[in-house]
C-alpha positions in Angstrom: 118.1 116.9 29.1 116.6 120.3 30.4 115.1 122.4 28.2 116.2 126.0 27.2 112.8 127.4 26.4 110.6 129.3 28.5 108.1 127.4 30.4 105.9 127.2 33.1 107.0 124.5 35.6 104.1 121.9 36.5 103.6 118.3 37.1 104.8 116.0 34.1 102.6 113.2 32.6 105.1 110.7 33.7 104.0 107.2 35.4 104.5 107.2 38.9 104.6 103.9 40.4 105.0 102.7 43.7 108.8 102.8 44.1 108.4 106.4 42.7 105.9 107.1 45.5 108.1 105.2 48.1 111.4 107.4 47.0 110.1 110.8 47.5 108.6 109.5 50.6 111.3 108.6 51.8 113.1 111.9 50.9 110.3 113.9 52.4 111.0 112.4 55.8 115.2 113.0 55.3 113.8 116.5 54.8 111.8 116.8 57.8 114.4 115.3 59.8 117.4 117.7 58.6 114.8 120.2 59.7 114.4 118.9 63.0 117.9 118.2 63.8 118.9 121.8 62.3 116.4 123.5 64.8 117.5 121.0 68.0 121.3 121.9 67.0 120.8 125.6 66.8 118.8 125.5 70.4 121.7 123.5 71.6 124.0 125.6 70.4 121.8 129.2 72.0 121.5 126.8 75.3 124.8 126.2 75.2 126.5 129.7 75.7 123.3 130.8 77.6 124.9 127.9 80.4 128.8 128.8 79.8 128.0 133.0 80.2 126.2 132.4 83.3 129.1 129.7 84.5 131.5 132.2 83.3 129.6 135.3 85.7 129.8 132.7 88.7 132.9 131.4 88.6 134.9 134.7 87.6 133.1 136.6 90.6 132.6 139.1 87.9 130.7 141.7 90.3 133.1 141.2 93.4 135.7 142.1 90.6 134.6 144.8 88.3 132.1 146.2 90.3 127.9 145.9 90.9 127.1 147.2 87.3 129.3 144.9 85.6 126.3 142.5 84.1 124.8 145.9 82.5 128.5 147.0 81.3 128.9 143.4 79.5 125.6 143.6 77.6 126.2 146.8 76.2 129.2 145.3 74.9 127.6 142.3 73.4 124.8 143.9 71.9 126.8 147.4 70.8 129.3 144.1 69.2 125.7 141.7 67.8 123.5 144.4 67.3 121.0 142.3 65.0 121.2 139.3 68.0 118.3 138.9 70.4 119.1 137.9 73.8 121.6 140.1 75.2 119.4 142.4 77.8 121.0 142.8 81.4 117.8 141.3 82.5 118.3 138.1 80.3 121.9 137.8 81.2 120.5 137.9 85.2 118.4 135.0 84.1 121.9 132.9 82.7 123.5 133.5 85.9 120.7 132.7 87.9 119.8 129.4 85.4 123.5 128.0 85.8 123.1 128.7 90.1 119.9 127.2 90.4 121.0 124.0 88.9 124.9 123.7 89.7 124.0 124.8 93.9 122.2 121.8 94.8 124.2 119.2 93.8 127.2 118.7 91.6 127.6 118.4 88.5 128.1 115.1 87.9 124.9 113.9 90.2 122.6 116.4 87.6 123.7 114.8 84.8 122.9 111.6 86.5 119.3 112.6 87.6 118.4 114.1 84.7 119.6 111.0 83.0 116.6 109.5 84.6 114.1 111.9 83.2 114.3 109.4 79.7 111.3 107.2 79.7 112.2 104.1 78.4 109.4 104.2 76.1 109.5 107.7 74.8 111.4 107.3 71.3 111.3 110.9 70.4 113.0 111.7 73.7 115.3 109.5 72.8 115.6 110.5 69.0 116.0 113.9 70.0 119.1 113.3 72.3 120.8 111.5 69.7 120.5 114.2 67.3 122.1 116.3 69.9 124.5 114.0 71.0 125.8 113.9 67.5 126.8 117.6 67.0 129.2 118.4 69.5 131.2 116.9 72.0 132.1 120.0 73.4 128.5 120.2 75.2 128.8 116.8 76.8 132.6 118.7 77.6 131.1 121.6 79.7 129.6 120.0 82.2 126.1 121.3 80.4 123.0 118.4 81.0 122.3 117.6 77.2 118.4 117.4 77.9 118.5 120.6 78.7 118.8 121.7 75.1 115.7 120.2 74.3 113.7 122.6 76.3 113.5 126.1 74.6 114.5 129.3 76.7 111.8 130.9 77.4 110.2 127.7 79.3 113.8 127.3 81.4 113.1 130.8 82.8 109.7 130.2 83.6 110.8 126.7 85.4 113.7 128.2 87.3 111.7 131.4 88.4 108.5 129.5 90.1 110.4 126.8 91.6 113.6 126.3 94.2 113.6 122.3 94.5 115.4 120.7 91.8 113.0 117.5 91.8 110.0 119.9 91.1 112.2 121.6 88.2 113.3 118.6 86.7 109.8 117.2 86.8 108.5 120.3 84.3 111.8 119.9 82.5 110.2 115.8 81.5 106.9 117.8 80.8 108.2 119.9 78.5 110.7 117.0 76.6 107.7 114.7 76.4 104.8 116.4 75.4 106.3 119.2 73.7 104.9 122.3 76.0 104.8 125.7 74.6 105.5 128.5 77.3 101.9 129.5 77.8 101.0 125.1 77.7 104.2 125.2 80.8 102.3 128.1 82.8 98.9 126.4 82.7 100.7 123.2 84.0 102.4 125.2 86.7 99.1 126.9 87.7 97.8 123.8 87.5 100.0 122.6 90.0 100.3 119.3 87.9 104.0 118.5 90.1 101.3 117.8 93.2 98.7 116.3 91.6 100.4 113.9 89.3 100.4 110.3 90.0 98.4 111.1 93.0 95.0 109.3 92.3 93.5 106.8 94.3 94.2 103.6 92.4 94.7 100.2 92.0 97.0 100.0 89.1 100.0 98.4 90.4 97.7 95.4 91.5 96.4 94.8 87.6 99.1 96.3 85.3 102.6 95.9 84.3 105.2 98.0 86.2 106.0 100.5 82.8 101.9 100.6 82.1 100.9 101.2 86.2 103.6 104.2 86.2 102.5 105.3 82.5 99.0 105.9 84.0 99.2 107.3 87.0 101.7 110.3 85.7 98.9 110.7 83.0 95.6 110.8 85.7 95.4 113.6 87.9 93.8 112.9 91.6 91.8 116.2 90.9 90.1 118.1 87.7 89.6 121.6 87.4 86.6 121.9 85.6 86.0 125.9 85.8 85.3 126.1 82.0 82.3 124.5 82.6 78.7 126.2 84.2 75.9 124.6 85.1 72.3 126.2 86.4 72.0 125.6 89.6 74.0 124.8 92.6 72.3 121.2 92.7 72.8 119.7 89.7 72.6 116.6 88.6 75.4 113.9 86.4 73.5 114.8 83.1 73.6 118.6 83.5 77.6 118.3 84.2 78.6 115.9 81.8 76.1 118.3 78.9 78.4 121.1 80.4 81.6 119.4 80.3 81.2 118.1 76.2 79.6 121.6 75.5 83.4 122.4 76.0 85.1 119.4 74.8 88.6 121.6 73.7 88.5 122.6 77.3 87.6 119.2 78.4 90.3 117.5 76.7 93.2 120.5 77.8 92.2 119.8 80.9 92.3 115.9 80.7 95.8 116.3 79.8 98.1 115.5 76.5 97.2 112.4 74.4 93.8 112.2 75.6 91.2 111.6 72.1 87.4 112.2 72.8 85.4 109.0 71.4 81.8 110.0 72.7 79.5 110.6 75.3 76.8 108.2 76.3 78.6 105.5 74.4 75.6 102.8 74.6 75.9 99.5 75.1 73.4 96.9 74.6 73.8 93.7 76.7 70.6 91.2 76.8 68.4 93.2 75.3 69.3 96.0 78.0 71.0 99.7 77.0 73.4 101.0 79.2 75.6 104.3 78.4 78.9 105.1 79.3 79.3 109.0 80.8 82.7 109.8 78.5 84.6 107.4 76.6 88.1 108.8 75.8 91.4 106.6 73.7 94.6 107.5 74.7 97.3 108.0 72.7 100.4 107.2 74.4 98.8 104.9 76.7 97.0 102.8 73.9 94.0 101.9 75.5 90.0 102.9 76.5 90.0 104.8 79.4 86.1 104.6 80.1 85.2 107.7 82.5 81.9 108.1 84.9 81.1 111.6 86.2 79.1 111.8 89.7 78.2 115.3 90.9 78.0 113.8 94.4 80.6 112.6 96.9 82.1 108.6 96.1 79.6 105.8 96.8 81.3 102.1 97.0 78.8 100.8 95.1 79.7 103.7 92.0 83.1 101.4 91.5 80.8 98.1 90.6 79.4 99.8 88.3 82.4 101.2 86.6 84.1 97.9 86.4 81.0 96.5 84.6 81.7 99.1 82.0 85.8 98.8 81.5 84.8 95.3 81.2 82.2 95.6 78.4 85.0 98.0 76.5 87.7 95.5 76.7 84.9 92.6 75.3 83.3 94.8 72.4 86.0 97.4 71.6 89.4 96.7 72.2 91.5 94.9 69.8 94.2 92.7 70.0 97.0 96.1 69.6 95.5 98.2 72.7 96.0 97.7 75.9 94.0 96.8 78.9 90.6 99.4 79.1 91.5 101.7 82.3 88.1 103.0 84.5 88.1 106.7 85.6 85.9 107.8 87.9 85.7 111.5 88.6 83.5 112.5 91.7 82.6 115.9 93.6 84.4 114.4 97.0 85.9 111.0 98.4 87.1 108.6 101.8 90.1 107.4 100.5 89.4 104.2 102.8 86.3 104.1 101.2 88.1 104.0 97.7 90.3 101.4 98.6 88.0 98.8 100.0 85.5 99.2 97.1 88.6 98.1 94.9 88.8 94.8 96.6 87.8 92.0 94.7 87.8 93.7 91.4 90.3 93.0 89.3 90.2 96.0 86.4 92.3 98.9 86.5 90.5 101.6 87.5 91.1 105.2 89.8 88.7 107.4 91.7 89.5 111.1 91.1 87.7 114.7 92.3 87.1 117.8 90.4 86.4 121.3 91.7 85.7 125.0 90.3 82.3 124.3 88.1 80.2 127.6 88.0 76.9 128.6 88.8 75.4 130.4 85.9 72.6 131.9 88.7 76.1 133.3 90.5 77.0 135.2 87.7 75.9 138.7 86.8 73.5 139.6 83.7 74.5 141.7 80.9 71.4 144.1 82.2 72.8 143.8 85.7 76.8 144.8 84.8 75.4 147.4 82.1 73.6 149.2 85.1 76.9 148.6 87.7 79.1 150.3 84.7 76.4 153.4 83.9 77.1 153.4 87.9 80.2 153.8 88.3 80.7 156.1 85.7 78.4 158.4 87.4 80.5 157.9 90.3 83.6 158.2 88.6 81.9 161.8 87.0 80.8 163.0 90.7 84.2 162.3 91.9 85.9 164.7 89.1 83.5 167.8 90.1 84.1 167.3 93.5 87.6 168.0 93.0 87.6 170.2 90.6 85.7 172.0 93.5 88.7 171.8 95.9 
């Protein structure tokens, strides 16, 4: 019975046992997912009318019938009607219009919802969580004709996708991105600078030869065929492996953005001792969705065939002294300044580990860049400049 005194409210001396501990638990993750499906239905829901506004300025002709300014006219009434709602600028109602065009002009309707109903990897479960929970709040949004993936992308990152890109397969490609790895806006831009549509699944391999279907296409959309390693500066323009790979884990938050989602850092110069003989890996990296080693070997030279002996040897000691039973097979990355494709590909023959042979490009030359003496003097420079130029024409 609750108490009608006063009283502080803290944690009882009761006995918690372990169906106690299992029951709030178990409430704790009912809670978290109300919260989830809450948020995903209130997107939906924002996504929803974004789609049937810009549907409705398309198929109504609305400027051909109330005139050019009519887009302006109809957000002044919207926000003089939801003056506490966010969204309603002429310039965000442009962007529903042009959202429902870009998508609805290439093909009809009924082939989208059957191409983006290919976007669902068969082994991403909180894809496929996420669409349930939005399949189960309205029928009306399968009704419109509206792709339900789509509300599992947040605004902002639709407008980004639909203002850098015309071909649907390159917009439905960042739409997967952002579904399966959970992109924020800025995350999206860095991909699209990154140019991650090109370079994806690109990489010189021979994954199909030594891995399941699912795992071989798992891989090759997480490798890239080139790394942008311009976070990282090394000395000189000849450099050596040591001094990039020291550059490269000097920057290891860099290092593993760049490497892509899922990607955990186990260690550098990962030693091995075989016969009474130490060798050491470059990088060793674990990745998540992939569940397994993915041993990497940095060159700052162009590929050699015999640098993919030497990489097998090391995938092969990972699978023998570190993989267990649960991972799967150990995947070899090499990442080189340049490489024959032909050259790749017959090295691979005969070896029977998974492995892929990418480049990387953009490292920096700390001799290239300017001292703080040297851009203190340019600055007192130009402000001299900047000084003669104003009593010159104060002159005229």
């Amino acid at each position: 019975m609750q108490t009608e005194e006063p009283h502080i409210v803290k944690s009882h001396d009761i006995h918690i046992d372990t169906d106690y501990a299992n029951w709030i638990a178990e409430v704790k993750h009912r809670y978290r997912s109300a919260q989830v499906k809450a948020a995903v239905k209130v997107n939906a829901e924002k996504l929803l009318f974004n789609w049937q506004l810009g549907r409705d300025l398309v198929q109504k002709k609305a400027e051909e019938r109330w005139g050019a300014g009519v887009v302006e006219q109809v957000s002044l009434d919207l926000k003089r009607e939801f003056p506490d709602a966010e969204g309603f600028s002429a310039s965000n109602l442009w962007y529903m219009k042009k959202w429902y065009v870009f998508y609805t002009s290439q093909v009809p309707l009924e082939k989208l919802q059957r191409g983006i109903g290919e976007l669902q990897p068969a082994v991403n479960q909180k894809y496929i969580k996420l669409q349930r929970a939005v399949a189960e709040f309205d029928e009306t949004i399968k009704d419109e004709g509206f792709p339900l993936p789509f509300s599992l992308v947040p605004w902002g990152q639709h407008i980004e996708i639909i203002t850098r890109y015309k071909k649907l397969e390159e917009a439905l490609f960042y739409i997967q991105q952002v579904i399966e790895k959970g992109l924020s806006r800025p995350a999206l831009i860095n991909c699209i600078k990154a140019n991650l549509y090109e370079h994806q699944g690109k990489i010189v391999n021979n994954f199909t030869d030594h891995l399941p279907a699912l795992q071989s296409k798992l891989v090759q959309e997480v490798l890239k065929e080139n790394y942008d390693f311009g976070f990282a500066t090394v000395k000189h323009e000849v450099y050596d492996e040591e001094e990039l790979e020291e550059s490269l884990t000097r920057n290891v938050t860099d290092l593993l953005l760049e490497m892509g989602t899922g990607f955990a850092f186990v260690g550098r110069q990962k030693e091995i001792l075989v016969g009474g003989r130490t060798r050491k890996i470059d990088l060793l990296f674990y990745h998540i969705r992939l569940r397994c080693y993915i041993v990497c070997e940095l060159k700052a030279r162009p590929f050699e065939p015999e640098f993919a002996g030497k990489l097998n040897y090391y995938v092969n000691a990972v699978d023998e002294l570190m993989k267990s039973d649960d991972d799967n097979p150990t995947i070899g990355l090499l990442v080189c300044s340049d490489m024959d494709k032909i050259d790749v590909q017959w090295s691979f023959r005969g070896i029977n580990t998974p492995m892929g042979v990418a480049t990387y490009n953009n490292i920096r030359i700390k001799d290239a860049l300017p001292s703080q003496e040297h851009l203190a003097e340019r600055v007192r420079l130009l402000q001299k400049e900047l000084k003669e130029t104003k009593r010159l024409m104060n002159k005229v």
